[in-house]
N, CA, C and O atoms as a Maestro MAE file, in Angstrom:
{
 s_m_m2io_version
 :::
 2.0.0
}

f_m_ct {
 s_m_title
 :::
 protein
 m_atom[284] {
  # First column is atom index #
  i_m_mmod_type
  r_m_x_coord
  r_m_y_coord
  r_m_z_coord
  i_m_residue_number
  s_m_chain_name
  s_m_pdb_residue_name
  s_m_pdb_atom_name
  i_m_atomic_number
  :::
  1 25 -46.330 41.626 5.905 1 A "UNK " " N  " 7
  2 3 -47.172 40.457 5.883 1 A "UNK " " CA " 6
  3 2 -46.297 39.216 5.891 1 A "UNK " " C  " 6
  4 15 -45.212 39.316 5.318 1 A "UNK " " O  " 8
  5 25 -46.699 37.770 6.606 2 A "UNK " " N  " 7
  6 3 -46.275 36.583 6.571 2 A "UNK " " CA " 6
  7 2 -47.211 35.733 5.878 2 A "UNK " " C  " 6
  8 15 -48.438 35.831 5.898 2 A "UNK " " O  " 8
  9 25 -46.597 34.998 5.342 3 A "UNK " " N  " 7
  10 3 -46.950 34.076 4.640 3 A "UNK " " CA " 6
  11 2 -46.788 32.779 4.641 3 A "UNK " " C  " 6
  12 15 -45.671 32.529 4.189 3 A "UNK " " O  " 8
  13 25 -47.440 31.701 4.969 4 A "UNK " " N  " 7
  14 3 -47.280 30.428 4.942 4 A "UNK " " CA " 6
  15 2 -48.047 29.833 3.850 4 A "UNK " " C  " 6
  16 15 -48.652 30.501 3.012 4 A "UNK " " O  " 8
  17 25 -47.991 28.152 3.895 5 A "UNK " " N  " 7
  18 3 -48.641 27.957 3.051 5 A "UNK " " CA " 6
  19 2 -50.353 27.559 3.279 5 A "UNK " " C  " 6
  20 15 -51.266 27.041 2.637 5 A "UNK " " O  " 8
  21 25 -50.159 28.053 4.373 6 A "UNK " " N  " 7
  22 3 -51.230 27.666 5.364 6 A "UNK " " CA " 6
  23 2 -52.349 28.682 5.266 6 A "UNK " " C  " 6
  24 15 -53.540 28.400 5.133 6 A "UNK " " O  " 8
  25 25 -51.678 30.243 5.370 7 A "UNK " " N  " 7
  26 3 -52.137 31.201 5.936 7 A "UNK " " CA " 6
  27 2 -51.271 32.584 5.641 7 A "UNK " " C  " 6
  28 15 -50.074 32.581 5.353 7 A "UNK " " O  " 8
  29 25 -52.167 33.861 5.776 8 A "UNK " " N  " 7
  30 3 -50.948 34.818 5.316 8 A "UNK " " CA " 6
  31 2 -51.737 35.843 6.552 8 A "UNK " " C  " 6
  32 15 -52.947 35.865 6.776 8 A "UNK " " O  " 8
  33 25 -50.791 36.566 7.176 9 A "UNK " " N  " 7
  34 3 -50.971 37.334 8.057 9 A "UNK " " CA " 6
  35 2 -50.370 38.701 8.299 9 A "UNK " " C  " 6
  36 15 -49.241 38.777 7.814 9 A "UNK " " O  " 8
  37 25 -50.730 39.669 8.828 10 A "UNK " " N  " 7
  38 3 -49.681 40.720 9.368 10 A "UNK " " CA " 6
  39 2 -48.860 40.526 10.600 10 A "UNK " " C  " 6
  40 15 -49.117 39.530 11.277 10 A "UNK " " O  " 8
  41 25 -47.905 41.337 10.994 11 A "UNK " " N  " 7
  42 3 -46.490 41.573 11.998 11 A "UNK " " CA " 6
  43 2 -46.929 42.301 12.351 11 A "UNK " " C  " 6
  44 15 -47.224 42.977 11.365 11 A "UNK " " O  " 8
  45 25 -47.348 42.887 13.388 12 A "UNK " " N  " 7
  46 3 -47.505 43.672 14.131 12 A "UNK " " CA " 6
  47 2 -46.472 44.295 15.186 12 A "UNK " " C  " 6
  48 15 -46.211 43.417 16.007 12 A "UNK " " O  " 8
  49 25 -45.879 45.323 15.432 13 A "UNK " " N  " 7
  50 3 -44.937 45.698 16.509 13 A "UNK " " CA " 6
  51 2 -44.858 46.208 17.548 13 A "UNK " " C  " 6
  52 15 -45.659 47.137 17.657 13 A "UNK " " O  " 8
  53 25 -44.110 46.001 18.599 14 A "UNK " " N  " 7
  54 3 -44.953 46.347 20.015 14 A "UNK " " CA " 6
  55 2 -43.909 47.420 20.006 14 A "UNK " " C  " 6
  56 15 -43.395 47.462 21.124 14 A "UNK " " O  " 8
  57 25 -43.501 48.118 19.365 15 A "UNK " " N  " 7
  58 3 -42.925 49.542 19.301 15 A "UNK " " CA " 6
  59 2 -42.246 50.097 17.948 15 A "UNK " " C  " 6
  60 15 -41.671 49.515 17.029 15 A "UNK " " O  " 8
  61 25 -42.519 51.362 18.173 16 A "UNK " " N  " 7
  62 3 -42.802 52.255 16.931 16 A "UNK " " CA " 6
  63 2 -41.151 52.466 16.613 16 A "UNK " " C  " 6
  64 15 -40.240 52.472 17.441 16 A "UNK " " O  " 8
  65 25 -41.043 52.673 14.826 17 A "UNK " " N  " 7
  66 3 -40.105 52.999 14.656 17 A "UNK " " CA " 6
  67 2 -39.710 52.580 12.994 17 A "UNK " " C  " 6
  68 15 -40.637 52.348 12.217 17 A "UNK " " O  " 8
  69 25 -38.362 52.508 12.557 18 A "UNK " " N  " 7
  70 3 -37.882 52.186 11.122 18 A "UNK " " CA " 6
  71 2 -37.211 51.133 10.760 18 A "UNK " " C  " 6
  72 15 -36.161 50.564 11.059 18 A "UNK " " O  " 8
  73 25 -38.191 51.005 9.951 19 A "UNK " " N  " 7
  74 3 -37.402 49.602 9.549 19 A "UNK " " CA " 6
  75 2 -35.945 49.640 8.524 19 A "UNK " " C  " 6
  76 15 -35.808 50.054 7.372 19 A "UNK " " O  " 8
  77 25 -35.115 49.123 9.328 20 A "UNK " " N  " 7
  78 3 -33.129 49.131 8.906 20 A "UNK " " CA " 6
  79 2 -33.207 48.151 8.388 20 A "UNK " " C  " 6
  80 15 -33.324 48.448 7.199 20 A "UNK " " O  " 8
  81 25 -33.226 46.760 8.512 21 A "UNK " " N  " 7
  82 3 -33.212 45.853 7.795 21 A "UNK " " CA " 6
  83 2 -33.887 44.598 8.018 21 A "UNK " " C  " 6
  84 15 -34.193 44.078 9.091 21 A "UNK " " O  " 8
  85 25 -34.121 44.083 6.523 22 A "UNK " " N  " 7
  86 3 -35.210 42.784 6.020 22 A "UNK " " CA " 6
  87 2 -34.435 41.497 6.425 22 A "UNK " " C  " 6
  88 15 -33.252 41.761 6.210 22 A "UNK " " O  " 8
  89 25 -34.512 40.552 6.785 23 A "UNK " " N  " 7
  90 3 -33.777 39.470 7.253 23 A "UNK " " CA " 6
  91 2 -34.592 38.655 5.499 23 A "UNK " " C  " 6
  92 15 -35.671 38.063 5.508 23 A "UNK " " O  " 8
  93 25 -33.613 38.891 4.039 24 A "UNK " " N  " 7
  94 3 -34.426 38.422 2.930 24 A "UNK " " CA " 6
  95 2 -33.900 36.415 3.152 24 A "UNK " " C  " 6
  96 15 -34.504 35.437 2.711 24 A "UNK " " O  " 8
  97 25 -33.297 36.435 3.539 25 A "UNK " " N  " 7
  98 3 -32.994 34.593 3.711 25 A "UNK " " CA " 6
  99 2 -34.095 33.852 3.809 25 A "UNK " " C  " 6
  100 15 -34.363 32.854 3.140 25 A "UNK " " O  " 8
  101 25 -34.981 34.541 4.977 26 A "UNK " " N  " 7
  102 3 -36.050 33.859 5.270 26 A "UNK " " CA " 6
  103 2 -36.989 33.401 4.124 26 A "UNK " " C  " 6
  104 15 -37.764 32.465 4.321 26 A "UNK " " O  " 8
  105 25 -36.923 34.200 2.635 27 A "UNK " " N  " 7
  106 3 -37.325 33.966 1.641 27 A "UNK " " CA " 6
  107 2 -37.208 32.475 0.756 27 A "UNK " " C  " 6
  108 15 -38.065 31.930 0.061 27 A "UNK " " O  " 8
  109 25 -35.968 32.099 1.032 28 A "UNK " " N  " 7
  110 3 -35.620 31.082 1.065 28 A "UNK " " CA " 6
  111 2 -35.788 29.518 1.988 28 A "UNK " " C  " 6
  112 15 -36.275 28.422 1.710 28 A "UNK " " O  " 8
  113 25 -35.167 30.047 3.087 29 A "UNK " " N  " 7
  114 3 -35.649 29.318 4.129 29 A "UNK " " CA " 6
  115 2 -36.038 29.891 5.475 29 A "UNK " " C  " 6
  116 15 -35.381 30.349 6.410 29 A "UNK " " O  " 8
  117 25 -37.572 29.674 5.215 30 A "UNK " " N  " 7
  118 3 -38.872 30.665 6.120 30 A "UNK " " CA " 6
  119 2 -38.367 29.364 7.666 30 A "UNK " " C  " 6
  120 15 -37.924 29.876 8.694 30 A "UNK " " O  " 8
  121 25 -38.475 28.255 7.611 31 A "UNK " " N  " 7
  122 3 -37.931 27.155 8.904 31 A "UNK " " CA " 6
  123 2 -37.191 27.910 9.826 31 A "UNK " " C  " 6
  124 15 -37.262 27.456 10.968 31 A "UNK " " O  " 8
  125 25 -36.465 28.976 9.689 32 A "UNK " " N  " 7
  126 3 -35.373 29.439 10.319 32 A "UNK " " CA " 6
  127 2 -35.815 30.127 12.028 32 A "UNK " " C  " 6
  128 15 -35.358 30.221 13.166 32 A "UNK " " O  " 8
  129 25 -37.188 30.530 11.088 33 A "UNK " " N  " 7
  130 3 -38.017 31.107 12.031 33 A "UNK " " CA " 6
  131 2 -38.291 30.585 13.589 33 A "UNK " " C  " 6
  132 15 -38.130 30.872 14.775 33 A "UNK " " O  " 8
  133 25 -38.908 29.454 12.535 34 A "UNK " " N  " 7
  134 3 -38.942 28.465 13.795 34 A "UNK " " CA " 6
  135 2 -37.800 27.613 14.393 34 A "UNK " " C  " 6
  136 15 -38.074 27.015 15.433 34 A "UNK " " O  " 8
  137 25 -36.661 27.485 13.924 35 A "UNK " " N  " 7
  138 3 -35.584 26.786 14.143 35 A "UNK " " CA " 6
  139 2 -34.307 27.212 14.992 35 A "UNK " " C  " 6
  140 15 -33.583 26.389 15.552 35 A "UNK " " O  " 8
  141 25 -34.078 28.812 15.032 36 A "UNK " " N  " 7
  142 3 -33.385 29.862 15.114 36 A "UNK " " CA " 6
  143 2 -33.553 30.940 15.598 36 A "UNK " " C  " 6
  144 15 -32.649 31.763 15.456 36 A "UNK " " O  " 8
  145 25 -34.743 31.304 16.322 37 A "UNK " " N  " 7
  146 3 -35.052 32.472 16.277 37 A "UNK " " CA " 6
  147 2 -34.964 33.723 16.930 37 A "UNK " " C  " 6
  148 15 -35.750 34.670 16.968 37 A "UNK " " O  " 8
  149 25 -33.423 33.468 17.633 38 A "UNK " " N  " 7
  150 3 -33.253 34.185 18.874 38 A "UNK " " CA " 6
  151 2 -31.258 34.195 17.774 38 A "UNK " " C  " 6
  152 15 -30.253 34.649 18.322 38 A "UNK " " O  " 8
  153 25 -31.233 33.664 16.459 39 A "UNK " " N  " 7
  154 3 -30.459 33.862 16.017 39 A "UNK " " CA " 6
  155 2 -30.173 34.402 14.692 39 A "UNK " " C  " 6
  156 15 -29.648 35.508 14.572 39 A "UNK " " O  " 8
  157 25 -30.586 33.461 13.393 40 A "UNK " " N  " 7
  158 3 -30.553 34.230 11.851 40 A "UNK " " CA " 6
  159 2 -32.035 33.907 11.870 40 A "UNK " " C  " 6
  160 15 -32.405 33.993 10.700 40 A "UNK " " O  " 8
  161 25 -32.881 33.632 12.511 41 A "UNK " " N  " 7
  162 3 -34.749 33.971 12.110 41 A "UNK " " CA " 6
  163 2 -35.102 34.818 12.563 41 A "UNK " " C  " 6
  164 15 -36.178 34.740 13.156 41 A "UNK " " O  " 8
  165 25 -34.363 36.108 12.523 42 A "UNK " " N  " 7
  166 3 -34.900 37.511 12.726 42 A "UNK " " CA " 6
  167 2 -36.199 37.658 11.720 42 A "UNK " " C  " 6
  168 15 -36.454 36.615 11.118 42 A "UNK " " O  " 8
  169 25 -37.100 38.822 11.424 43 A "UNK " " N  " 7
  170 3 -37.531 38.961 10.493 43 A "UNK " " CA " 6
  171 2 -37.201 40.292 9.968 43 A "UNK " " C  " 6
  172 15 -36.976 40.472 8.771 43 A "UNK " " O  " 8
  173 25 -37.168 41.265 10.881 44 A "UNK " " N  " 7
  174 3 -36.453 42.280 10.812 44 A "UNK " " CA " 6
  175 2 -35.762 43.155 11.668 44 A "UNK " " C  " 6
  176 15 -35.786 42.851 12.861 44 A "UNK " " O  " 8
  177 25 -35.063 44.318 11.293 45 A "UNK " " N  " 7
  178 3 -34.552 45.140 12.472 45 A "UNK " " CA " 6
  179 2 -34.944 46.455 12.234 45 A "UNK " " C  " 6
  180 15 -34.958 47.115 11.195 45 A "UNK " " O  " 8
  181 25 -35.345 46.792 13.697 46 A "UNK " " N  " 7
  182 3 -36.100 48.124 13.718 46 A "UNK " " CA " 6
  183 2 -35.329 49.283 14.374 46 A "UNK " " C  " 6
  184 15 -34.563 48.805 15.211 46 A "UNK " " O  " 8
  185 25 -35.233 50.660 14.314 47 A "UNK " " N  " 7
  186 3 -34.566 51.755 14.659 47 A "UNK " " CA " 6
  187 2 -35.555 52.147 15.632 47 A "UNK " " C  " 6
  188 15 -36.514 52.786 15.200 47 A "UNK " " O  " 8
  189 25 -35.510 51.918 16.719 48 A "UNK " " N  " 7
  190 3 -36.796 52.444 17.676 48 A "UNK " " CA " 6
  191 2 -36.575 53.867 17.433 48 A "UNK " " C  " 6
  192 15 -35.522 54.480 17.255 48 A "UNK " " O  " 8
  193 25 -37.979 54.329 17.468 49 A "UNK " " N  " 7
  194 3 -38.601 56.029 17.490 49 A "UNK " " CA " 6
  195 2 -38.221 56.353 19.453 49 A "UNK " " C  " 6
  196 15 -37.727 57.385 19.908 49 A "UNK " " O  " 8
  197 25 -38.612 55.224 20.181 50 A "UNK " " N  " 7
  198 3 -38.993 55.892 21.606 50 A "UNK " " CA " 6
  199 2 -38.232 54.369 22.425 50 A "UNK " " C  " 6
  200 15 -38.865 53.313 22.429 50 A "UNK " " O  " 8
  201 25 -37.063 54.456 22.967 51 A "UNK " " N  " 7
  202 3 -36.682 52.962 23.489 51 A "UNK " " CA " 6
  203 2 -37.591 52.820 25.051 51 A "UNK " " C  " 6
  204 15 -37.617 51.727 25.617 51 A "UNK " " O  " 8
  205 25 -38.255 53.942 25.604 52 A "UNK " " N  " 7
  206 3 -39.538 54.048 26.724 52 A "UNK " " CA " 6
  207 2 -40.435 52.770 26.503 52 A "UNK " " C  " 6
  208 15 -40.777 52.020 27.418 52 A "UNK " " O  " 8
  209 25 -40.752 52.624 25.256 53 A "UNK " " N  " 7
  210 3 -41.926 51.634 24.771 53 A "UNK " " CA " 6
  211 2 -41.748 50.534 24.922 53 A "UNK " " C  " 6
  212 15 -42.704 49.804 25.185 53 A "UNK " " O  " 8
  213 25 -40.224 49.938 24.789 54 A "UNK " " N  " 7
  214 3 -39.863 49.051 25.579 54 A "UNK " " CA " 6
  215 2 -40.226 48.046 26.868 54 A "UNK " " C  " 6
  216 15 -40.404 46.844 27.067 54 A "UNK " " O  " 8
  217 25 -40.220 49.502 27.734 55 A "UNK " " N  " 7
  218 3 -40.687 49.300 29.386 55 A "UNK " " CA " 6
  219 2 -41.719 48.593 29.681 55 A "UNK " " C  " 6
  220 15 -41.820 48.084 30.798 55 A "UNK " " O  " 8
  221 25 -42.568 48.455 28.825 56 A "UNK " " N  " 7
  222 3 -44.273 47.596 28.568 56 A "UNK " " CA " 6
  223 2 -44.053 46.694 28.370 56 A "UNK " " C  " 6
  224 15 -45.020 46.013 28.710 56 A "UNK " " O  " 8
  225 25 -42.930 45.806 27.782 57 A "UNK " " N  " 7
  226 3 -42.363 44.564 27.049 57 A "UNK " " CA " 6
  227 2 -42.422 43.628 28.375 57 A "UNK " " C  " 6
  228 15 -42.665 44.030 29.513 57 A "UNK " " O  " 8
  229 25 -42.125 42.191 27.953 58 A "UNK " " N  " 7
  230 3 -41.440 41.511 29.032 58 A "UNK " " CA " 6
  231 2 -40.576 41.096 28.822 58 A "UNK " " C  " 6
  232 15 -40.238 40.947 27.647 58 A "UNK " " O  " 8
  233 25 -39.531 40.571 30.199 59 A "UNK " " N  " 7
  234 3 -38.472 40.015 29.319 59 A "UNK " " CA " 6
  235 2 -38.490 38.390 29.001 59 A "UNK " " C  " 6
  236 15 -39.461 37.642 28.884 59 A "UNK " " O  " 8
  237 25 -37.116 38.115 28.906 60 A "UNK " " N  " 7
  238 3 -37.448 36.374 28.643 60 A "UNK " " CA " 6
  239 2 -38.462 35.507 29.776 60 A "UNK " " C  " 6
  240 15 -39.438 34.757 29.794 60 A "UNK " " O  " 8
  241 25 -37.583 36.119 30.596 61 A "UNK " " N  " 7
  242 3 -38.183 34.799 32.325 61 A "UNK " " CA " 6
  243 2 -39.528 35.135 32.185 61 A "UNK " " C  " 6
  244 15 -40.282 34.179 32.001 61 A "UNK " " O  " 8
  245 25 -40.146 36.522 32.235 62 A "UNK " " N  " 7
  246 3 -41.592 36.637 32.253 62 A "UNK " " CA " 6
  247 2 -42.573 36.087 30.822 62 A "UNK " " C  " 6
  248 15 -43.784 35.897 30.712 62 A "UNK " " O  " 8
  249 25 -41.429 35.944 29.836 63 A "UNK " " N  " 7
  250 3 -42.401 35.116 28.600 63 A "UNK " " CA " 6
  251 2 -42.483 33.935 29.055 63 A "UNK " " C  " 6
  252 15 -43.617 33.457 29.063 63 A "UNK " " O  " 8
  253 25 -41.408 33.124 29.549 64 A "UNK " " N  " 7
  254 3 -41.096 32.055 29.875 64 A "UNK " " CA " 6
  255 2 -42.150 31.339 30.371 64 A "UNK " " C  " 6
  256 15 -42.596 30.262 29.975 64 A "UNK " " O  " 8
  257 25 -42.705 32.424 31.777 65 A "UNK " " N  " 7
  258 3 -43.243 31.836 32.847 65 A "UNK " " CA " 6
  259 2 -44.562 31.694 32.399 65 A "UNK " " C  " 6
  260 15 -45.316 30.800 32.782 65 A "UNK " " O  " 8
  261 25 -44.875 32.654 31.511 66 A "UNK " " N  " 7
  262 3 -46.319 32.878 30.861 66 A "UNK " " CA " 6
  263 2 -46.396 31.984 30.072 66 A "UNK " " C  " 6
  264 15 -47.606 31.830 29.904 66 A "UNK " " O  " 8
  265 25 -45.644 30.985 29.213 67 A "UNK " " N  " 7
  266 3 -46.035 30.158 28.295 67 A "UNK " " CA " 6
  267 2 -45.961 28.908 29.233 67 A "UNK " " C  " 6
  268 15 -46.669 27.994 28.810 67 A "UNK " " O  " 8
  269 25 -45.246 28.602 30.474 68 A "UNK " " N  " 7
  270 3 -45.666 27.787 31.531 68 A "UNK " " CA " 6
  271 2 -47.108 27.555 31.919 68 A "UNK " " C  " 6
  272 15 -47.715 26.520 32.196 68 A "UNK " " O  " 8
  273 25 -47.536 29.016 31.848 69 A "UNK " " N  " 7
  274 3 -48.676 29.082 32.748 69 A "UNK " " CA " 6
  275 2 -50.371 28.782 31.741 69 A "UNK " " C  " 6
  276 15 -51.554 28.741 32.078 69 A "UNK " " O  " 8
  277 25 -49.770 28.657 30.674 70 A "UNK " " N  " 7
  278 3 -50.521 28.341 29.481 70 A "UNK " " CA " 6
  279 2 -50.915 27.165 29.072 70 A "UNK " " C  " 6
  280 15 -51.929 26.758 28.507 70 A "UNK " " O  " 8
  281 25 -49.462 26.442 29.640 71 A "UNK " " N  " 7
  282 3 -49.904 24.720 28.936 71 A "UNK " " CA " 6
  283 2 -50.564 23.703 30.251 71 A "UNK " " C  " 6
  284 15 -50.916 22.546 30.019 71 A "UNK " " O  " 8
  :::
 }
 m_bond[283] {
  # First column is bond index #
  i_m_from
  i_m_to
  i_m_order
  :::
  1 1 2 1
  2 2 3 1
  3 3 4 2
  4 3 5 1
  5 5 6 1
  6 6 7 1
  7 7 8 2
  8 7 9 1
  9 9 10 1
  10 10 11 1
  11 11 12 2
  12 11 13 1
  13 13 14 1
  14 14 15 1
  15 15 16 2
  16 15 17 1
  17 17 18 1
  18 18 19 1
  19 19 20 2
  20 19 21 1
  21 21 22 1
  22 22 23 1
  23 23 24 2
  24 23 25 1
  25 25 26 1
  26 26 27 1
  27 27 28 2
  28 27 29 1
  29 29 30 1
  30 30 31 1
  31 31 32 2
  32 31 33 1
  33 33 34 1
  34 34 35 1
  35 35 36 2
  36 35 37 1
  37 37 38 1
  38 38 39 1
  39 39 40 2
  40 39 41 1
  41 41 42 1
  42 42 43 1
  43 43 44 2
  44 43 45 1
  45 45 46 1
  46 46 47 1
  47 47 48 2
  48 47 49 1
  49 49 50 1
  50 50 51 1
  51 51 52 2
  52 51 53 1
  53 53 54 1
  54 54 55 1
  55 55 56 2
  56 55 57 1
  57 57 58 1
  58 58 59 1
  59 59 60 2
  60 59 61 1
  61 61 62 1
  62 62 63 1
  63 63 64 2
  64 63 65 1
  65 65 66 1
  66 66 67 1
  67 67 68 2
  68 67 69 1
  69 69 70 1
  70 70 71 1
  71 71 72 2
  72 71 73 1
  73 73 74 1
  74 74 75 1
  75 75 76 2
  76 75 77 1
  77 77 78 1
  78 78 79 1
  79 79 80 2
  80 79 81 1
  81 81 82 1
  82 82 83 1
  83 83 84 2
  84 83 85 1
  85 85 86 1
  86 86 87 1
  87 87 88 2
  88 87 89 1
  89 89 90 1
  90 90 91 1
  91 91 92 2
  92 91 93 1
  93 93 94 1
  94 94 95 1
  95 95 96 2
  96 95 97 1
  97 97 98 1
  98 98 99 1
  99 99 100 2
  100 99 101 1
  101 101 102 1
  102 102 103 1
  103 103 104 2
  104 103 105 1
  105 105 106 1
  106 106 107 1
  107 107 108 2
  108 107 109 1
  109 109 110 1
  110 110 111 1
  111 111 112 2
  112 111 113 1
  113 113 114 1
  114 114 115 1
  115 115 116 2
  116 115 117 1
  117 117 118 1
  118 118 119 1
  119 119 120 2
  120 119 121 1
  121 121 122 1
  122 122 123 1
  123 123 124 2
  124 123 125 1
  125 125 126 1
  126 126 127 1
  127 127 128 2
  128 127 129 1
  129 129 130 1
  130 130 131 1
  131 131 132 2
  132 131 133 1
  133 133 134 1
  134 134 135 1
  135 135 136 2
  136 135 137 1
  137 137 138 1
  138 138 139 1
  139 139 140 2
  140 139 141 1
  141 141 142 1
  142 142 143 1
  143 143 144 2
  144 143 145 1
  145 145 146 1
  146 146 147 1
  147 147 148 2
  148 147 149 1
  149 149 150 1
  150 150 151 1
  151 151 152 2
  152 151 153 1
  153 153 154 1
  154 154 155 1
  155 155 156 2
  156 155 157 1
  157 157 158 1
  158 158 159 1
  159 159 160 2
  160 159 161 1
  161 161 162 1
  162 162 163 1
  163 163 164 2
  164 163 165 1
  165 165 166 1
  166 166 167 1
  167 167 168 2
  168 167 169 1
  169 169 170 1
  170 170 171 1
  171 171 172 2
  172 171 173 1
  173 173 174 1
  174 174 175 1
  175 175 176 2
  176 175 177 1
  177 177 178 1
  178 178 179 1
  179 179 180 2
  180 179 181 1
  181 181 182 1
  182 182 183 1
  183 183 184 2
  184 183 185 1
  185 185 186 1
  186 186 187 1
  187 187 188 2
  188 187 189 1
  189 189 190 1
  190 190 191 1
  191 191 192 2
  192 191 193 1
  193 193 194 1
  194 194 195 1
  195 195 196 2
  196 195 197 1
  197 197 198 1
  198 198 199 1
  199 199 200 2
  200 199 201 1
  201 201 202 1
  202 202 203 1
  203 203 204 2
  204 203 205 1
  205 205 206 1
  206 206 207 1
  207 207 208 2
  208 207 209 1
  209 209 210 1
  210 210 211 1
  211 211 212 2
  212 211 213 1
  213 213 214 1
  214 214 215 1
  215 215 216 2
  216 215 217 1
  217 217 218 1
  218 218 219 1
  219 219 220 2
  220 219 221 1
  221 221 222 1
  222 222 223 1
  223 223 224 2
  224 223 225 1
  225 225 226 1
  226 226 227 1
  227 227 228 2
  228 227 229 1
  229 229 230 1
  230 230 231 1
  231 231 232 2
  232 231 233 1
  233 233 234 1
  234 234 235 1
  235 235 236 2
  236 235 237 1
  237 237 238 1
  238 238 239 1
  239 239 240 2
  240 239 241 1
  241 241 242 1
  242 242 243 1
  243 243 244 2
  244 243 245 1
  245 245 246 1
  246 246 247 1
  247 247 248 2
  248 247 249 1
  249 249 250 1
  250 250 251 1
  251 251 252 2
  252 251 253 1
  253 253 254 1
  254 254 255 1
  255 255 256 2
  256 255 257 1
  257 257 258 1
  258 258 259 1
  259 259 260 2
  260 259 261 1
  261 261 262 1
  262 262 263 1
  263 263 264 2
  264 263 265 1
  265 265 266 1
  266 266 267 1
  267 267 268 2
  268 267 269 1
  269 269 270 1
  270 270 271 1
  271 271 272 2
  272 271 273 1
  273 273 274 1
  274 274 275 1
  275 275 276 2
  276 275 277 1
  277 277 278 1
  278 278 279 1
  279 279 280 2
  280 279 281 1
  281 281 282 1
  282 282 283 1
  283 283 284 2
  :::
 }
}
C-alpha cells in the first residue's frame, strides 16, 4: 500500500514474482518518487517468477508516446 497525505492506495504489478527489496528511504523522503524515479525512487525490487511477462510491457518510447498522446 501507498500512502499520501491525500490518499492511500495499492501497487499493483504488471508481473509476478518476489519481493528482494523495500526501497525503506522513501519512508523518509516519499518526494523521491516523484523527483527520481528512474533512480533512488524505486519502491521496490522484484525477483521475476516468469521474465515472458515482460513481453506485454512497453518500453520507454512507447510510454513516452502514449503520455504525448494523452495531453
Amino acid at each position: 500500500m501507498v500512502e499520501s497525505v491525500k490518499a492511500a492506495s495499492e501497487v499493483y504489478a504488471p508481473a509476478s514474482g518476489e519481493v528482494i527489496a523495500v526501497n525503506e528511504e522513501l519512508a523518509d523522503e516519499p518526494g523521491r518518487v516523484n523527483a527520481t524515479p528512474l533512480t533512488d525512487g524505486w519502491f521496490l525490487k522484484i525477483r521475476l517468477s516468469d521474465e515472458n511477462e515482460l513481453q506485454t510491457l512497453m518500453d520507454e518510447k512507447e510510454y513516452q508516446e502514449l503520455l504525448r498522446s494523452l495531453s
